[in-house]
Every structure is written in C-alpha cells, then in structure tokens.
C-alpha positions as CSV (number, residue, x, y, z in Angstrom):
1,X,-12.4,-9.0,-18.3
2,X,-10.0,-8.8,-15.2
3,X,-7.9,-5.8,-14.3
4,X,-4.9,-6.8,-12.5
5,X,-2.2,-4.3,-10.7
6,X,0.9,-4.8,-9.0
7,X,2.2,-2.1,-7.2
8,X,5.4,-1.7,-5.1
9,X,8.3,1.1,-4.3
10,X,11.0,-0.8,-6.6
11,X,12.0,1.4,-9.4
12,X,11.6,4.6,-6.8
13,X,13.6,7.2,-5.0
14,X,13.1,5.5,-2.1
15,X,15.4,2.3,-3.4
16,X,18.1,4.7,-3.3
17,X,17.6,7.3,-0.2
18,X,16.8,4.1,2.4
19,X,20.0,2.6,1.7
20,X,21.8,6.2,1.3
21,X,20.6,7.3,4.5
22,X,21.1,4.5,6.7
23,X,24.4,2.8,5.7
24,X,26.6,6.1,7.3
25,X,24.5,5.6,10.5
26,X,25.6,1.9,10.8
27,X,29.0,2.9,9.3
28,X,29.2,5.5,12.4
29,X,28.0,3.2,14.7
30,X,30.6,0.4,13.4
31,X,33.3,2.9,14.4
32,X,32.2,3.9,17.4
33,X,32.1,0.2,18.6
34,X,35.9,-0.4,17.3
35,X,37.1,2.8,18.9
36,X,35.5,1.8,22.3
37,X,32.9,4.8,22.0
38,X,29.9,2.6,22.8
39,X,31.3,1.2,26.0
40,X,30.8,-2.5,27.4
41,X,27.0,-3.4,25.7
42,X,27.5,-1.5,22.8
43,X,27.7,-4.7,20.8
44,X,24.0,-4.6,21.4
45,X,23.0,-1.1,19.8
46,X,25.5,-2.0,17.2
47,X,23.5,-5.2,16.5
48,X,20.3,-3.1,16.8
49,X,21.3,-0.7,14.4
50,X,22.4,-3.5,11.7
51,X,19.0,-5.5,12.5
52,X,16.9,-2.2,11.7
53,X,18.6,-1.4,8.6
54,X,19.0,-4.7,7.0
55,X,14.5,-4.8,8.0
56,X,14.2,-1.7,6.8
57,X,15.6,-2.1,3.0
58,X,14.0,-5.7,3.1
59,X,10.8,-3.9,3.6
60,X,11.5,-1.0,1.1
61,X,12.6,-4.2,-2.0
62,X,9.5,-6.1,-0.5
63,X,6.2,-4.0,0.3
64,X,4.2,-4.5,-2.8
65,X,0.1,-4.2,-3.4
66,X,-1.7,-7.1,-6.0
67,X,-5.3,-5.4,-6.5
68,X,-7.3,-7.7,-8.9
69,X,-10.8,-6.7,-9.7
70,X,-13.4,-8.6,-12.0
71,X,-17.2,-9.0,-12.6
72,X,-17.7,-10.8,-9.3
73,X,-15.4,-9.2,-6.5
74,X,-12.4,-7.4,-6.0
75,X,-9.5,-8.9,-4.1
76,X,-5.9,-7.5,-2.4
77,X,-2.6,-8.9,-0.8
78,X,-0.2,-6.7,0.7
79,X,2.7,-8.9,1.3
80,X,4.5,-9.1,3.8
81,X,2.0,-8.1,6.0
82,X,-1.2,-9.3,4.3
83,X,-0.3,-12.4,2.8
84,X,-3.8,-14.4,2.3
85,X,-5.9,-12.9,-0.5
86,X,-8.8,-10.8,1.0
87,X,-11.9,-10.4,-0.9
88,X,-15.3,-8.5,-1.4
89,X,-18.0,-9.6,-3.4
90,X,-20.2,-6.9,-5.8
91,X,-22.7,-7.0,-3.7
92,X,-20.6,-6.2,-0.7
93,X,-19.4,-2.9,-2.3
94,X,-21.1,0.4,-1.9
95,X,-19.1,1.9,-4.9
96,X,-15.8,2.4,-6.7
97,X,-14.0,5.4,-8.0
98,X,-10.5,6.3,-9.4
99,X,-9.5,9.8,-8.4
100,X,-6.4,11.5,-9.2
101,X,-4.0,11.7,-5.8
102,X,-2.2,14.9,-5.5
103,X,0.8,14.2,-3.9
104,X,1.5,15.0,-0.1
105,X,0.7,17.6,0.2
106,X,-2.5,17.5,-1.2
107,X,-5.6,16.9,0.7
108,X,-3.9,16.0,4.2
109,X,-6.2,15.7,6.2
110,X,-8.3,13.0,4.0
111,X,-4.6,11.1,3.8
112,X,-4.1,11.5,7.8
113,X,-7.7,10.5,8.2
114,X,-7.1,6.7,8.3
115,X,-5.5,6.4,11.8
116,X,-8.2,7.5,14.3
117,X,-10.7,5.6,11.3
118,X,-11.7,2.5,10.2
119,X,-10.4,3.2,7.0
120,X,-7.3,1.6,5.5
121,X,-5.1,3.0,3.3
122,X,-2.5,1.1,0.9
123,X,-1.0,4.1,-0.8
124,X,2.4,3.7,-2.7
125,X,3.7,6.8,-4.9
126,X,1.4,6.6,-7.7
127,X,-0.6,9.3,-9.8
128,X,-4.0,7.7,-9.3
129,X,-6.2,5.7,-6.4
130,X,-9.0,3.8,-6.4
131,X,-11.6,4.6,-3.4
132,X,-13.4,1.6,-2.4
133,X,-16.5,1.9,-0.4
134,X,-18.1,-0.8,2.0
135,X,-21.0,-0.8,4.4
136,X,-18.9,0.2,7.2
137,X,-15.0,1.1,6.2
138,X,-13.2,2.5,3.4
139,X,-10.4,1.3,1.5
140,X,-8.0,3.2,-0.9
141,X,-5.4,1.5,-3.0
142,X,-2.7,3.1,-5.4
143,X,-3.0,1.9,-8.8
144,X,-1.0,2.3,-12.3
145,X,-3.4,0.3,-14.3
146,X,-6.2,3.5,-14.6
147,X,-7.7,1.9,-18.1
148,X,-7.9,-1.0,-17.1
149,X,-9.5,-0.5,-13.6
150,X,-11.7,2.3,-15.2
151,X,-13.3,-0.4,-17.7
152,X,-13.7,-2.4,-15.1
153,X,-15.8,-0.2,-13.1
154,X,-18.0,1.0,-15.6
155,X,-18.7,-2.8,-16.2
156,X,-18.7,-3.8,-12.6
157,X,-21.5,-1.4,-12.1
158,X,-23.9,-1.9,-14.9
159,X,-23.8,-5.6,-13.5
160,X,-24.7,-4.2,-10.4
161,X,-27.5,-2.4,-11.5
162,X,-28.9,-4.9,-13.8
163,X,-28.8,-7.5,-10.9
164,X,-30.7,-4.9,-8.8
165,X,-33.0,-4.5,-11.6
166,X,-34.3,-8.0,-11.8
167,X,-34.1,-8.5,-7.8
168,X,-36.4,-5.3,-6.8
169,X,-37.0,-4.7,-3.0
C-alpha cells in the first residue's frame, strides 16, 4: 500500500487576496509613472513592482508539496524550490506521527521554531501534519490524505519492529 498526497494553496483564500492586494499597488504605481510622479528612473520601480507581482502569484498557483510514503521510505518534492525527489529509508526514520495543527495561532512557538533549527517545515493551510523524526532534524509536512497516511504508519512501524525483531543488537 502507498499513501500519496498532493498539497498546494490552489483552491484557497490566498488565490484570491495575492492578486486582490497587489494589482491596486501596480495599478498606483502605473499612474504614478504616466503622471510623471516617479521622476526620471521610475521606469525601474515600475518594472520592479510588475516583476514582484507577476513572481509572486506564479508562486502562490505553483508552491505545491507531493509526500509519498510506503513500506520502504518516505519521499517529498516541493516544486519550485525542491524539485528532485528526496528520500529516507525506514530505517533512517526515528518515528512518524499525524497530529492535528491548530491554526496560527496555535502553538507558536513550535511553528516559529524552525528558523534558528534544523528543522524544516513544509506547512500549507491544512487540518492535519505529519511529524517526521530523523536522527538529527525534524521535518513537518501538511497533509489531506490522514487515512491514508494513518494506515500507512501503523504498517510502516510494525515492519520496523518486526525487522528489529529478527536483527537483535
């Protein structure tokens, strides 16, 4: 069995409030350039501001995460920035657990804690994450897909154990 997720911010708010809330500001800018406002140069922070908001709804229609996790390892891409599939085997993983996320506002200082860490953090506006825990970081993905990924875990692990049944240290 394989549970597969593909999670992105199309079908959000955020479709909607990007585009809503930068469009004026390049309309603004636009007449300000025509009405002589911006001075000599200002064809350059009018192309600025049209470069960062034609990148910045790109990224908004394009961020997405592909988790895939199965018997032997569990695998990500976060296109556009991670484009090459990164993988860990079973044996590389410490454990896995699905925990309910609570918004914003809830548990700040765990969400805030990947900066000055070496944990990373791929976290989209969804209801549940799945905690990932290696040897020496942490990794936390937002997933739709909770049966599936639940199933796989319980299954994932009673692999584990039985293969550090039969290999004892």
């Amino acid at each position: 069995m394989v549970a597969k997720d593909k999670v992105s911010f199309r079908g959000t708010f955020l479709v909607y409030v990007v585009p809503i809330l930068e469009f004026p500001v390049l309309a603004l800018m636009t007449v300000l350039y025509f009405t002589g406002q911006l001075g000599e140069d200002g064809h350059y922070a009018l192309l600025l501001v049209f470069a960062s908001v034609i990148f910045a709804t790109w990224l908004v229609f394009n961020l997405r995460l592909e988790l895939r996790l199965d018997q032997y390892h569990l695998s990500y891409r976060f296109p556009p920035f991670i484009n090459r599939t990164r993988k860990f085997k079973r044996e590389d993983i410490v454990s896995l657990q699905i925990k309910r996320d609570g918004g914003l506002l809830d548990e700040q200082k765990d969400k805030w804690r990947a900066l000055w860490t070496k944990d990373k953090t791929f976290r989209f506006l969804t209801d549940h994450i799945l905690v990932v825990h290696l040897p020496e970081q942490k990794l936390v993905f937002s997933i739709n897909e909770v049966e599936a990924f639940q199933k796989m875990i319980v299954e994932f692990e009673e692999k584990k154990l039985s293969a550090n049944e039969s290999n004892p240290i």
